[in-house]
N, C-alpha and C positions, 0 to 999 in steps of 0.2 A: 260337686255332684256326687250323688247315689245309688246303687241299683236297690229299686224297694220292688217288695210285694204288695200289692193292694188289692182287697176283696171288696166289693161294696154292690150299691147297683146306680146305675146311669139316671141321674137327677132329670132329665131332659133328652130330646133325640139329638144323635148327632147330627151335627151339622158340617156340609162339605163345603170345602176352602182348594182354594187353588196355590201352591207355592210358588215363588218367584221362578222355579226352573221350568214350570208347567204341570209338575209332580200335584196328581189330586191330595189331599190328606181332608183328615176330618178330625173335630175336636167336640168334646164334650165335657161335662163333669160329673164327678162320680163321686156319690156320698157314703163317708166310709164311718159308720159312726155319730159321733157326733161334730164329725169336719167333714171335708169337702175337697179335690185335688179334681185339678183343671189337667185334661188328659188329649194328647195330640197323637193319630197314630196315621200311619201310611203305607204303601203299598198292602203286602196281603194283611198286616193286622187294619191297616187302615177300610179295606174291606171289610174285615169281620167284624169292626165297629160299624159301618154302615148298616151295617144285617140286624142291627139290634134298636130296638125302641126306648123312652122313657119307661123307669120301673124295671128292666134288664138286671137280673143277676149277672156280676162279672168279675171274674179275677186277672188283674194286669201286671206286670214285672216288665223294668222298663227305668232309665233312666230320671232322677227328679232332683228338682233344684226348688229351693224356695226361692220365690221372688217378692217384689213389693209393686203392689196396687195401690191406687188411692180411695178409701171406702167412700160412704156416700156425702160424711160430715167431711170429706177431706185428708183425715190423717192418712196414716200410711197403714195400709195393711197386709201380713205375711201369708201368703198361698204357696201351698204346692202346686207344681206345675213337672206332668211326666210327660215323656217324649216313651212311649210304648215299643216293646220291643217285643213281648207275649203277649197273649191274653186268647184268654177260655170263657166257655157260656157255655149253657147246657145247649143253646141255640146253634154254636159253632163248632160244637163235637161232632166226630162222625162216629156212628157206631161200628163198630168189627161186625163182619157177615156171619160170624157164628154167634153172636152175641143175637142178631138179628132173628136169626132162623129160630135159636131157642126161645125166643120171645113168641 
């Protein structure tokens, strides 16, 4: 395993999952490029992923591992897959109240 930075934006909304302990999480994928990394996040970042739509600017840091899938012909094929431990959106900034007022 990783710790990477990935900048991209969210291919699709996320979508909410239950874990085995009762823990909400939510995963999605994030196209960075011309790839793609399948992205799990929970408690407060797994909130800040809920807050955001299909089309989302977003930068995530956060453990990853490649894994193997099977594509649609069958073979096998390599993805990244992060388990989030940051992530920022212009959606999930908060602004400073001086920053605000000057505005």
């Amino acid at each position: 395993m990783i710790t990477v930075l990935v900048n991209g934006t969210l291919m699709d909304d996320p979508e909410a999952h239950t874990e085995k302990t009762g823990e909400p999480k939510w995963t999605a994928k994030l196209k960075s490029d011309d790839s793609w990394v399948r992205i799990t996040a929970s408690k407060k970042q797994g909130y800040q992923l809920s807050q955001l739509t299909a089309g989302s600017p977003v930068s995530v840091c956060g453990i990853a591992k490649i894994i193997l899938i099977k594509s649609k012909s069958g073979d096998p094929l390599p993805i990244m897959e992060m388990k989030v431990t940051k992530l920022i959106s212009a959606e999930t900034l908060r602004i400073p109240r001086v920053l605000r007022k000057a505005a």
